[in-house]
C-alpha positions as CSV (number, residue, x, y, z in Angstrom):
1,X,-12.2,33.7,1.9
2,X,-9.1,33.7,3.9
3,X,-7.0,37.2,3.9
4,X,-3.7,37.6,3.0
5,X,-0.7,39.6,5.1
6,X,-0.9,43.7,4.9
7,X,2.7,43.6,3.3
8,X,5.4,41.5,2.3
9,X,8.9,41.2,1.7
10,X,11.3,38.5,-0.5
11,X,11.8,35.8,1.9
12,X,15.8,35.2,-0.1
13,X,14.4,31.5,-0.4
14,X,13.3,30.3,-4.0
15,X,10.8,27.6,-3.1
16,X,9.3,30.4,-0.6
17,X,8.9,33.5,-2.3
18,X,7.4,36.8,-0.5
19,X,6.6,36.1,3.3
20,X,4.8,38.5,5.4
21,X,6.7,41.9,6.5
22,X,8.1,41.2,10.3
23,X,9.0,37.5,9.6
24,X,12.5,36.1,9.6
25,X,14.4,33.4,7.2
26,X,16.8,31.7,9.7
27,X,19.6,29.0,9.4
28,X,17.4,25.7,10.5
29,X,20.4,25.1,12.8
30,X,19.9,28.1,15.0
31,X,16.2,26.9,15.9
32,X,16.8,23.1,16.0
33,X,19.6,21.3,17.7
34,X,20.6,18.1,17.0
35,X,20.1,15.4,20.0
36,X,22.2,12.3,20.4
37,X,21.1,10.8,23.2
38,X,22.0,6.8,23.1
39,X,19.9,4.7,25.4
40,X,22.9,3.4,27.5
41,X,21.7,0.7,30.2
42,X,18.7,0.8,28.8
43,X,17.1,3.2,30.9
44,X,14.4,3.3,28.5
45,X,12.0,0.6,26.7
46,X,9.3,2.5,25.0
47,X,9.9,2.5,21.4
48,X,9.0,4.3,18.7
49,X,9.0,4.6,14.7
50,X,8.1,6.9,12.1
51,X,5.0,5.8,10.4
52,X,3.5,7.5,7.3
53,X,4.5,11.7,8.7
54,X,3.1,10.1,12.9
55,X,5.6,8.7,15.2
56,X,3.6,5.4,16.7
57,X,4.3,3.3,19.4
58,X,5.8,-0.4,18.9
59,X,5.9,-3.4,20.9
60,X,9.4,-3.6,21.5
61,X,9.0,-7.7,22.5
62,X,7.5,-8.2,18.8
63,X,10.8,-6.8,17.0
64,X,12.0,-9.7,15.5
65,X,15.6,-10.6,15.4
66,X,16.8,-7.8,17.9
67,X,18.6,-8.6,21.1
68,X,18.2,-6.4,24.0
69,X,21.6,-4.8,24.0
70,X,20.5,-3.6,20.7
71,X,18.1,-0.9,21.8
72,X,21.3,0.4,24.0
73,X,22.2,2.0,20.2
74,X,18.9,3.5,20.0
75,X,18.6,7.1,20.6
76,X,16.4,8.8,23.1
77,X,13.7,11.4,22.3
78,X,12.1,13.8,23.9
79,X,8.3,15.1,23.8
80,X,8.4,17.6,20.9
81,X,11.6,16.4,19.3
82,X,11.6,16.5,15.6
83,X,12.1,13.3,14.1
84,X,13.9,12.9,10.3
85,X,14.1,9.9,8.2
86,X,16.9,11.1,5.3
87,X,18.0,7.4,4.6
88,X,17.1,6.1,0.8
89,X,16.3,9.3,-0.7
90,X,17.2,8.9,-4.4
91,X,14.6,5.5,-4.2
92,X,11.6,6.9,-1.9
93,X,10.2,10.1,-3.2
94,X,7.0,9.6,-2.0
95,X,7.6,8.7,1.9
96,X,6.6,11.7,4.7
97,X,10.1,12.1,6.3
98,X,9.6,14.0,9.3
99,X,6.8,14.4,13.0
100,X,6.9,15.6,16.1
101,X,7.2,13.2,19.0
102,X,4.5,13.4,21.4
103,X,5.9,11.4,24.5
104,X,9.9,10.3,25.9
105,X,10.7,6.9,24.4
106,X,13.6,5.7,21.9
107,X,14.0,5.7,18.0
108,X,16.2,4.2,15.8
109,X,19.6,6.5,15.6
110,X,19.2,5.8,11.7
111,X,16.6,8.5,12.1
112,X,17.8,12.4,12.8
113,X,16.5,13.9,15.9
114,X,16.6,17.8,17.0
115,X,15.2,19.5,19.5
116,X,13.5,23.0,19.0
117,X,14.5,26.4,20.7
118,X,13.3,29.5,20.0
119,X,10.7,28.0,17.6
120,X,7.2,26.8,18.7
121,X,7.5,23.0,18.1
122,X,4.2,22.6,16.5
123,X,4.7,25.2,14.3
124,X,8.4,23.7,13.4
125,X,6.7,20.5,12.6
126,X,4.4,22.1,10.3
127,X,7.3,24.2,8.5
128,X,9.2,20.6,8.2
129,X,5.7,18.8,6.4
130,X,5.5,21.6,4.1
131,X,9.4,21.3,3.1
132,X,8.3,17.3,3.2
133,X,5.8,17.8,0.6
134,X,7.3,20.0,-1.9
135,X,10.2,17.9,-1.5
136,X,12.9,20.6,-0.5
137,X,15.1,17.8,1.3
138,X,15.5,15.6,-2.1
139,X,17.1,19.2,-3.9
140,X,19.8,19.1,-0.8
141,X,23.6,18.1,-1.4
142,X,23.1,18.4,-5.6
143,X,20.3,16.2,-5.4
144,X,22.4,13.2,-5.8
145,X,22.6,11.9,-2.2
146,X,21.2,8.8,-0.9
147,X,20.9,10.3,2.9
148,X,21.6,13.2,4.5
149,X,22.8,14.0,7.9
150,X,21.3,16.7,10.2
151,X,25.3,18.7,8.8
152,X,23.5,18.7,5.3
153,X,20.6,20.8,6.5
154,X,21.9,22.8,9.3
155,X,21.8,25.9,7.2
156,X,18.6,25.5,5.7
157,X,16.4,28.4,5.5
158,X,13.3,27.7,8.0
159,X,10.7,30.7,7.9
160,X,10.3,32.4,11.2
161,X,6.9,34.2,11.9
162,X,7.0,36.4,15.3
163,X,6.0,33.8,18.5
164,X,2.5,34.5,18.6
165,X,2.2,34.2,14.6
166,X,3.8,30.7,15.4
167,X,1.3,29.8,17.7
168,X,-2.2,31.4,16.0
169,X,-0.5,28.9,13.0
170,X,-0.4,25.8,14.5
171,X,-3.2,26.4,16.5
172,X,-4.7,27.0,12.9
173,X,-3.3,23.9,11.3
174,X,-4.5,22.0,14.7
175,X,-8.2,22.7,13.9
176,X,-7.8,22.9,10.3
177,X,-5.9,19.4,9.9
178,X,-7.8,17.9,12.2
179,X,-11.2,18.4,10.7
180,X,-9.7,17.3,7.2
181,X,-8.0,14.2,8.7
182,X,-12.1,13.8,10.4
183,X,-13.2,13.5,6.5
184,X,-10.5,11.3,5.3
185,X,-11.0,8.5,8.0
186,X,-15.0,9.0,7.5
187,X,-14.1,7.9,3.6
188,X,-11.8,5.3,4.7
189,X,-14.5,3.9,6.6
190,X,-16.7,3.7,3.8
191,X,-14.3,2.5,1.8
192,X,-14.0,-0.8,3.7
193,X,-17.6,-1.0,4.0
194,X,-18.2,-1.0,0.4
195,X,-14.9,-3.8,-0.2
196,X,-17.1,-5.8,2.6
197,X,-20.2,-5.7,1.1
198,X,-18.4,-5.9,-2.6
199,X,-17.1,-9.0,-1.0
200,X,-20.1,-10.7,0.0
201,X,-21.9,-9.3,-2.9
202,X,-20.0,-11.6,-4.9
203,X,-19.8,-14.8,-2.8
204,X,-23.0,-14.9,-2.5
205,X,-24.0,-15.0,-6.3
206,X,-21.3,-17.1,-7.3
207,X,-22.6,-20.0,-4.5
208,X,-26.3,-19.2,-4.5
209,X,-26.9,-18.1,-8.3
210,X,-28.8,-15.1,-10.0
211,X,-32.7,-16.0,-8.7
212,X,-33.8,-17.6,-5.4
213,X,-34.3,-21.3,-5.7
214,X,-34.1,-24.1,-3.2
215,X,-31.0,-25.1,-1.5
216,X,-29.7,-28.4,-0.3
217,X,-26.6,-28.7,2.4
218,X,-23.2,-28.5,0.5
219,X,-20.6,-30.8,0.6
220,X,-18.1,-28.2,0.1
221,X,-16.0,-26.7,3.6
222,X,-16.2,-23.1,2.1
223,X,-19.8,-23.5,0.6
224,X,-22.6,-24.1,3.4
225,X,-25.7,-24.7,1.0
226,X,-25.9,-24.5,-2.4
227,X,-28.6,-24.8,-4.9
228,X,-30.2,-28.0,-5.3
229,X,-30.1,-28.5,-8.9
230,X,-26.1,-27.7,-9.4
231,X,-23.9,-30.3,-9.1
232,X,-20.2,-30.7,-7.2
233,X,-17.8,-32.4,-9.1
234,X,-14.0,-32.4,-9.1
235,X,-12.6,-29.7,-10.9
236,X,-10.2,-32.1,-12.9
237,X,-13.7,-33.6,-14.3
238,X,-14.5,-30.3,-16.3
239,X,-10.5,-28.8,-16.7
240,X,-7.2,-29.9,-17.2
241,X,-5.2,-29.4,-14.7
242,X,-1.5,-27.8,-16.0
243,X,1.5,-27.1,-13.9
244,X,4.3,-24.7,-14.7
245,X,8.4,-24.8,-15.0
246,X,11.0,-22.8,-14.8
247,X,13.5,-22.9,-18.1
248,X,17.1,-22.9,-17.1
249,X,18.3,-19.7,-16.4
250,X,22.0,-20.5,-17.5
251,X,21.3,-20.9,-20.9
252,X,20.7,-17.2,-21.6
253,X,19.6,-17.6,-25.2
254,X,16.4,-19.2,-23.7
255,X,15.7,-15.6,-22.0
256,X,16.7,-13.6,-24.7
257,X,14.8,-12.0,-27.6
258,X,11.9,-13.6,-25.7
259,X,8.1,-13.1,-26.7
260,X,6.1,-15.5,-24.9
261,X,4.6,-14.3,-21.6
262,X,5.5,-16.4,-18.4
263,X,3.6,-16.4,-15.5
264,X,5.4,-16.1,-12.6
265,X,5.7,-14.7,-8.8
266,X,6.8,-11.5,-10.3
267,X,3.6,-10.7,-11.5
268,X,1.0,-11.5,-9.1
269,X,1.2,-7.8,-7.9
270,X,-0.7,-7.2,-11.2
271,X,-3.2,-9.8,-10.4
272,X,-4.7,-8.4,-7.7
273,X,-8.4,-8.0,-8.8
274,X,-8.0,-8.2,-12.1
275,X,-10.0,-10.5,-14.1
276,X,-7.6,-11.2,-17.7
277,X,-3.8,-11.0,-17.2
278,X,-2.5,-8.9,-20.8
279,X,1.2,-9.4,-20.3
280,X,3.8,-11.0,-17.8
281,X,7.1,-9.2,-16.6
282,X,8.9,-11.8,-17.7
283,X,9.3,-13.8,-21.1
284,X,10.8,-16.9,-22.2
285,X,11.7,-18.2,-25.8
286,X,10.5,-20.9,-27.8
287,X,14.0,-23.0,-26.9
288,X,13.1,-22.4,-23.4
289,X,9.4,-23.9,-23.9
290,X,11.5,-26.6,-26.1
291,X,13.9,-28.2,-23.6
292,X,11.8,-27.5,-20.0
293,X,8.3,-29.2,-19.0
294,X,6.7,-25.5,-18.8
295,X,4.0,-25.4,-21.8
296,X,2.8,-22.8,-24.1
297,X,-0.8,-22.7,-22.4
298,X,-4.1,-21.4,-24.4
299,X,-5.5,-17.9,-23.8
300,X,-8.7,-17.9,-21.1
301,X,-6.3,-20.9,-19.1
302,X,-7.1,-20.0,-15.3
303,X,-4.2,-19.6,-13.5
304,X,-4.0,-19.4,-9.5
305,X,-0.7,-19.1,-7.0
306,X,0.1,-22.3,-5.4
307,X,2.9,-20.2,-2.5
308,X,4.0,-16.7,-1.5
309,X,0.6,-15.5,-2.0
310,X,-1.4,-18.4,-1.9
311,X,-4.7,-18.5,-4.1
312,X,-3.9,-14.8,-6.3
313,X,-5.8,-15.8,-9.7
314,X,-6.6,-14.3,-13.1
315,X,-7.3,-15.3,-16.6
316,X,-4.6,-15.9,-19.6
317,X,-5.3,-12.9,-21.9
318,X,-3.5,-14.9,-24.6
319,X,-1.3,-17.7,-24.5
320,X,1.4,-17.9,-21.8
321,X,3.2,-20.2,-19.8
322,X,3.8,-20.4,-16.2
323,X,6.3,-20.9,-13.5
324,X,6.1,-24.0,-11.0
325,X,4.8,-21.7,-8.5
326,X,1.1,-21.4,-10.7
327,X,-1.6,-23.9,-11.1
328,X,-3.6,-23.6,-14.1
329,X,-6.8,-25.2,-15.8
330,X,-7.7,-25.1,-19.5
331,X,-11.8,-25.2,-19.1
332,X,-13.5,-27.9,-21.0
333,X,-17.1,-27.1,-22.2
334,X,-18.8,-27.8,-19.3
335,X,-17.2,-24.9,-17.2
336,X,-17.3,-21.4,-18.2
337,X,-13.3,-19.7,-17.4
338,X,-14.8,-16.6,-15.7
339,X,-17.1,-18.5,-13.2
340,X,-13.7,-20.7,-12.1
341,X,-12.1,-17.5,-11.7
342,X,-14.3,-15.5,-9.6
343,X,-15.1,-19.1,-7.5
344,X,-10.9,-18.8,-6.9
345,X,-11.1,-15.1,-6.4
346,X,-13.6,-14.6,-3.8
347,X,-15.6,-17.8,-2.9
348,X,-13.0,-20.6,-2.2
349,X,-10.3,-17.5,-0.7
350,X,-11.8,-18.5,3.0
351,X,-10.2,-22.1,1.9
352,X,-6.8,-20.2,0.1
353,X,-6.5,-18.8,3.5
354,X,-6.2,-22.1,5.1
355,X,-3.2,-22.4,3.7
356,X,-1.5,-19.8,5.5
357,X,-0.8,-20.4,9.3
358,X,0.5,-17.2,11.1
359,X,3.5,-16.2,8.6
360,X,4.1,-19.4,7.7
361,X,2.7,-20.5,4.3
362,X,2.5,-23.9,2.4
363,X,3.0,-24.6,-1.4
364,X,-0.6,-25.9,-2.3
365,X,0.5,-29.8,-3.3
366,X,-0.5,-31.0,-6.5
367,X,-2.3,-33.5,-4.6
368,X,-4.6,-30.9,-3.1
369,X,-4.8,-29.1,-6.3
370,X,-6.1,-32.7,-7.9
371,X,-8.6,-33.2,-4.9
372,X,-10.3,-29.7,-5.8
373,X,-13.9,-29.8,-5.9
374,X,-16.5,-27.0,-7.2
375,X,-20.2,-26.5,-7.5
376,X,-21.1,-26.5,-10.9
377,X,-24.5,-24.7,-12.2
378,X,-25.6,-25.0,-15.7
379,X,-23.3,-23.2,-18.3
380,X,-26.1,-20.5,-18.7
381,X,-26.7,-20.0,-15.0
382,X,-22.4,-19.7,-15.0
383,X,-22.3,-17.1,-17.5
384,X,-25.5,-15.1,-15.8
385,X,-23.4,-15.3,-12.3
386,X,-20.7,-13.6,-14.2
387,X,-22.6,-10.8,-15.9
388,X,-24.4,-10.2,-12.9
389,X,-21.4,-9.8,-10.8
390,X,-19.8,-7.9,-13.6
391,X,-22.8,-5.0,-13.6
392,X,-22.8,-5.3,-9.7
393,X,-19.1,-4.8,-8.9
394,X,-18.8,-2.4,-11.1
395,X,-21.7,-0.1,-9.5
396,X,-19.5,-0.9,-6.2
397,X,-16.2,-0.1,-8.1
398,X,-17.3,3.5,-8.8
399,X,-18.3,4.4,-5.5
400,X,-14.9,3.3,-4.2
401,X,-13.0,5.1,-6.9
402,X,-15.4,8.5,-6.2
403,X,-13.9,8.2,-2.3
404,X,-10.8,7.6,-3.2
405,X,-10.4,10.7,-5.4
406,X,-12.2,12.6,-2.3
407,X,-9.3,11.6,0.1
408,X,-7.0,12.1,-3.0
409,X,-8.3,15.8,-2.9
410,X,-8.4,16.0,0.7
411,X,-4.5,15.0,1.1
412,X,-4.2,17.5,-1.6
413,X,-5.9,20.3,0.2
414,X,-4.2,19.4,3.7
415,X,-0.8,20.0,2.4
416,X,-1.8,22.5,0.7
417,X,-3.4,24.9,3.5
418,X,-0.4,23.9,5.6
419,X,2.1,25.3,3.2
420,X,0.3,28.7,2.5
421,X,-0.1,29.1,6.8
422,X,3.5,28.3,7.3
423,X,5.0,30.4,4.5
424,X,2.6,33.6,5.3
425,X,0.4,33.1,2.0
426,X,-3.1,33.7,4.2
427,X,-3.3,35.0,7.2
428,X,-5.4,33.0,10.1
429,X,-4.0,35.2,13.1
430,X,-7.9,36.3,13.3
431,X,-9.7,32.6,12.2
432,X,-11.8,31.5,14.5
């Protein structure tokens, strides 16, 4: 159990409280100085960025878009520099806004950099994660600013332990964050190895079926054997193939008062591993269904992204119409809606993928959407596939969720022990 301070004293700072007897409350300007140091002639090339509460290197030849000259309005920073993003405050509540740089190099002069005397720089960094996280910055200038400038926090109150205090705390936080950043990446890890093997899991059933039987070479690019008593047939044999449109968006009565879901690029965010699509955020009128070629499509239509993000799928959870950007197929008899989806999902997404070459991506054609082809077991053996892969994946699904609460708590607990070492709430002078 970690001790607490002999005595304490009112700190004068609201979001503080009591902090141990023998510390100080301190303008932040007296302890951090602002540095403006612009990267005239270029004199240096190693660039930086804030990154998720780390400053990380970039390649400064992989910037797209920026001239050399440009980096001359960079600003230099020094190793143990504090580093500040206070641009787009009111929008990003969530971001980690300040680190520590750990080697000279240049950042952008968007950024606020200062420079720490009379304060142990680890320790300062700390302080500034703890402010970060209980969001003191957002409360500063009425709480109504978009940014601030380093003016705006000069005489904000930074909590000053005596110098060895400062340096049995970071030393602390070193160890402490450390081990809990150890069992975050260890989740992480395990994470990725349960999406693989979810992955796979579900590839594998959907092109090899629910018991062992014997397989014949497949015809199919993204399929290499398949069982021998399924078929492949062209998926316009066993669904009709629909395309989308958008109504015009001049005639404002056609997107007004509007009840009828549209699919459309705004929504394949929601789509992502999700099986039935409930709603759209969009909808269009019956006029607009009236005077475009987009039609009102039957619920269970499958629906997959011909651009942006190419091969993005789900199922109509009632009947919806899409954009020209969507693909869909109402599924005859012969081809159970749930086995098309998770075949567009995980099997053929290999194939999706070939659509994409380095950032440059290509509409799928309707004459490659025509030219689909798809193995086709018995409508039993389909619906078997998907109950199997429904149990399966969900067993997987769990596990994933569990670690993700873990690192959830452990975020939680980081912050948390950082904030009562830095404001004097325990006491790890003495921890080991």
């Amino acid at each position: 159990m970690m001790m607490s301070y002999a005595e304490y004293q009112d700190s004068g700072v609201p979001w503080v409280g009591r902090i141990p007897k023998g510390w100080d409350t301190v303008p932040l300007m007296s302890v951090l100085h602002e540095s403006k140091v612009k990267n005239v002639g270029l004199t240096e090339s190693n660039l930086l960025s804030l990154s998720f509460g780390r400053i990380i290197r970039k390649d400064i030849d992989a910037i797209g878009g920026l001239l050399p000259e440009s980096f001359e309005t960079y600003q230099i920073v020094e190793p143990n520099h504090l580093v500040f993003r206070f641009t787009d405050l009111q929008n990003d509540q969530r971001s980690l806004r300040s680190a520590r740089v750990t080697e000279r190099g240049i950042i952008t002069s968007a950024y606020v950099s200062a420079r720490p005397t009379g304060i142990d720089a680890r320790y300062a960094e700390y302080l500034m994660r703890s402010y970060d996280v209980t969001k003191v910055f957002y409360g500063l200038g009425g709480g109504v600013r978009q940014s601030l400038k380093f003016s705006n926090v000069a005489r904000l109150p930074v909590i000053l332990p005596p110098a060895d205090g400062q340096r049995a705390i970071a030393d602390y936080l070193d160890r402490e964050t450390a081990r809990i950043d150890t069992l975050i990446e260890e989740q992480q890890r395990l994470i990725e190895m349960l999406r693989e093997r979810r992955f796979a899991l579900r590839v594998n059933v959907a092109l090899h079926g629910t018991v062992p039987t014997d397989e014949v070479e497949s015809p199919l690019p993204w399929a290499e054997n398949l069982p021998a008593d399924w078929r492949v047939v062209p998926l316009t044999s066993v669904a009709e193939l629909e395309s989308g449109h958008t109504p015009s968006r001049s005639r404002e009565d056609w997107w007004r008062d509007c009840y009828i879901p549209w699919v459309s690029l705004h929504d394949v965010g929601m789509m992502r591993g999700v099986k039935y699509l409930q709603d759209t955020a969009q909808h269009i009128s019956d006029a607009g269904i009236a005077n475009s070629s987009a039609r009102l499509l039957p619920a269970r239509t499958v629906v997959l992204s011909r651009d942006a993000t190419v091969g993005r799928t789900a199922i109509m959870g009632a009947p919806m119409a899409t954009s020209q950007h969507f693909a869909a197929w109402v599924c005859g008899p012969d081809l159970d809606p749930e086995y098309l989806w998770v075949l567009f999902e995980d099997a053929m997404q290999p194939f999706f993928d070939s659509f994409q070459n380095g950032s440059t991506i290509r509409t799928i054609g309707m004459g490659d959407l025509k030219a689909f082809r798809i193995p086709l077991p018995p409508l039993d053996e389909q619906r078997r596939i998907v109950q199997c892969l429904d149990g399966e994946t969900a067993k997987i699904d769990a596990l994933i969720a569990e670690s993700d609460r873990f690192i959830e708590l452990c975020r939680e607990r980081r912050s948390a022990v950082i904030t009562a070492a830095v404001t004097g709430q325990i006491d790890v002078r003495e921890v080991p």
